[in-house]
C-alpha positions, 0 to 999 in steps of 0.5 A, spaced: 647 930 379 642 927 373 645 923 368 644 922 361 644 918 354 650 920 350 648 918 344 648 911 342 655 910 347 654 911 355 650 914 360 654 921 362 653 926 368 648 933 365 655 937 366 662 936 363 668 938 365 672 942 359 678 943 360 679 950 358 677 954 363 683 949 367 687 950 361 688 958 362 684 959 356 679 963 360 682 967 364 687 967 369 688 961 373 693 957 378 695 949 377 693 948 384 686 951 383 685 948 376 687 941 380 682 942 385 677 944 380 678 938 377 677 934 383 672 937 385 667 936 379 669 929 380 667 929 386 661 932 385 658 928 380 662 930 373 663 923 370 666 926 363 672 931 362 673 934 355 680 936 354 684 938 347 692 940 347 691 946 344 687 948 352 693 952 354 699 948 350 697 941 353 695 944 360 689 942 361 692 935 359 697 936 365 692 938 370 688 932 369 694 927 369 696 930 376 690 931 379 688 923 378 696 920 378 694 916 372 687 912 375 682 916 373 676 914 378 671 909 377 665 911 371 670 917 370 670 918 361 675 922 358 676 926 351 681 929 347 681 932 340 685 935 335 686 941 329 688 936 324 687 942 318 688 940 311 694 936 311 696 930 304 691 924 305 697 920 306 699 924 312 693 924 316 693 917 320 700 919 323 699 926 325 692 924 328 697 918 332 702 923 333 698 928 337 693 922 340 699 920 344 702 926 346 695 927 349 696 920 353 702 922 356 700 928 358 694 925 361 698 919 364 692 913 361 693 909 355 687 911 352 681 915 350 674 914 350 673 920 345 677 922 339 675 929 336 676 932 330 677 940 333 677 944 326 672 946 321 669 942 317 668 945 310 664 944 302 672 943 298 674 950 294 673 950 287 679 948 283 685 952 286 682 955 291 684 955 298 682 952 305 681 956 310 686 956 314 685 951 320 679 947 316 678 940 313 675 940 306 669 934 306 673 931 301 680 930 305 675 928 311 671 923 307 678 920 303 682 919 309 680 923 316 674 918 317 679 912 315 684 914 320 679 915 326 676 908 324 683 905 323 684 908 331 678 905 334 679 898 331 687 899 335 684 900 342 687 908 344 680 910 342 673 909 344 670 912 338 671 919 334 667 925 334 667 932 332 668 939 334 661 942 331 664 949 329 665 948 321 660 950 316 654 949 317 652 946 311 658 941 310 657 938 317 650 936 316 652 933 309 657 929 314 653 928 320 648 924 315 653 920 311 655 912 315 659 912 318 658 918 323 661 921 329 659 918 335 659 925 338 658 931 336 659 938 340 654 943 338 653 950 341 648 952 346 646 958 347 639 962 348 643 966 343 644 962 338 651 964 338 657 961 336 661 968 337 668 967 335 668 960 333 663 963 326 668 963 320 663 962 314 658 966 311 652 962 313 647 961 318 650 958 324 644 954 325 646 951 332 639 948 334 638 945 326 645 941 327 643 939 335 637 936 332 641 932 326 646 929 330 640 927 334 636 924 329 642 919 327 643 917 334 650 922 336 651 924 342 650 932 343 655 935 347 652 942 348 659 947 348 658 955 349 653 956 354 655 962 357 659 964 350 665 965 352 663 969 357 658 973 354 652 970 357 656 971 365 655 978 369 662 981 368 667 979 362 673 977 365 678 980 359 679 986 355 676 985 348 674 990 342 667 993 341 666 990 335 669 983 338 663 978 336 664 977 344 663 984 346 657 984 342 654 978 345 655 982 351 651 987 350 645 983 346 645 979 353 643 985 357 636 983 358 638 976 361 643 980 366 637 983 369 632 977 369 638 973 373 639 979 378 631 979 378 631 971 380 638 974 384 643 969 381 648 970 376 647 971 369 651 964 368 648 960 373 642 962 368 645 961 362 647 954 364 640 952 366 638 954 360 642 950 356 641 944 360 634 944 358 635 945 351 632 940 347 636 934 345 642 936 349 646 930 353 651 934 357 653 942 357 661 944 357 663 947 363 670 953 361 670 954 369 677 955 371 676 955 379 671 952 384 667 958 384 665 958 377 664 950 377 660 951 384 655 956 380 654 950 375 653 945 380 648 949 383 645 951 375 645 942 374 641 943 381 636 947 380 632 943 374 630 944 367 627 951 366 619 952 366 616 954 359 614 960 362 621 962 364 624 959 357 620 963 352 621 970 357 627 969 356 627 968 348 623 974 349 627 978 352 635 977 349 630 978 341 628 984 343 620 983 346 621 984 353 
């Protein structure tokens, strides 16, 4: 498998592990499988396992632990993260400690080589407004989140620290601009541009302007929802509403199902191919959940950057001019 820069950190494989689909969070899966998913990637070539307690209330954690015993093969990296929301600035070290160390018990390692901040950033309220639950207003990040992170790295449990690309646009470039930054951010990648769910806010999602942000400052870009929670695959694989901003990605992905039954493979294997080759993107995050969707990746990895010719067909197609 190719490897990539990631930012001003290390060299990663093209392809992460992430832990939701391990975790149960996309679909039904067994332990058993999630821990030879998880083997598998690393014998495939994954060097960097991105995993959050809230991925099947540390289930994702579990898996990893069990399946590595502790020892986490040679060049192997790992992550986790955590929804800090709004709590007092007095509070926030400790909860960050808390929740890393859980994290670590789970895992069964004694540290982490990236720390994530797993919840929207947002612009602060006006004065006695509220913050949008599971969101961190920019003042309380700059006061004492950022602090707190720097303070963790300093003690040696974390690598460096990172975010979770999902907040409000506006407010995560504002933060991506200032120094210090985040080592890594995670950015969506899709040809749709789409966030789905994960949008909370009013704006513009902007994925491919915050992509190109965090690489104009040297952050490492790893690219989340390249299949966008399933709507960029052949089937979804749980029941959701009409008007779900899954559902409705769906059907928007229509012309993509028939490019890839045209090419005859998945629509996934595409989507992932897709993403792969998205400009400023240093690793995609798998949400696989058995060795049958991890082998589809694998197989996206390997048949190599799209052509130009296929890239804008197919940003033809899912905009409506094919």
């Amino acid at each position: 498998m190719d490897t990539r820069q990631l930012g001003g950190l290390w060299p990663v494989s093209a392809l992460t592990l992430g832990g939701g689909g391990i975790g149960q969070v996309w679909g039904t899966t067994t332990r058993e499988e999630s821990i030879a998913t998880a083997r598998a990637a690393v014998a495939g070539g994954i060097t960097l396992l991105d995993l959050a307690p809230s991925y099947g209330d540390g289930e994702a954690e579990r898996v990893i632990g069990e399946a590595f015993g502790g020892r986490l093969p040679d060049g192997v990296r790992v992550t986790t993260k955590h929804g800090l929301g709004a709590p007092p600035a007095a509070e926030v070290y400790d909860r960050l400690r808390a929740s890393l160390e859980g994290s670590l018990e789970r895992m069964r390692i004694e540290r982490v080589d990236l720390f994530f901040l797993h919840n929207m950033i947002v612009p602060d309220p006006p004065a006695g407004g509220d913050v949008p639950a599971r969101a961190t207003p920019r003042s309380l990040f700059v006061e004492a989140v950022r602090p707190a992170f720097e303070r963790l790295v300093a003690e040696g449990r974390v690598g460096a620290w990172a975010l979770t690309g999902i907040g409000v646009p506006s407010a995560l470039l504002e933060t991506v601009a200032e120094d210090p930054p985040p080592a890594a951010m995670q950015c969506i990648t899709n040809l749709l541009d789409s966030p789905g769910g994960l949008a909370r806010y009013d704006e513009s999602p902007r994925p491919r302007a915050m992509i190109a942000a965090a690489q104009a400052r040297g952050v490492g870009v790893m690219g989340i929802r390249a299949v966008q929670a399933g709507a960029l695959t052949d089937a979804l694989d749980r029941p959701l509403a009409d008007d779900h901003p899954e559902m409705v990605d769906f059907r928007r992905a229509a012309p993509l199902r028939a490019i890839a039954a045209e090419l005859g493979v998945s629509t996934a294997r595409l989507a992932h191919r897709y993403a792969l080759s998205m400009a400023g993107v240093d690793t995609v995050v798998l949400g696989v959940k058995n060795r049958a969707e991890l082998q589809d990746c694998v197989a996206a990895e390997a048949d190599g950057l799209l052509d130009a010719e296929l890239s804008a067909r197919i940003d033809r197609a899912v905009s409506g001019g094919e």
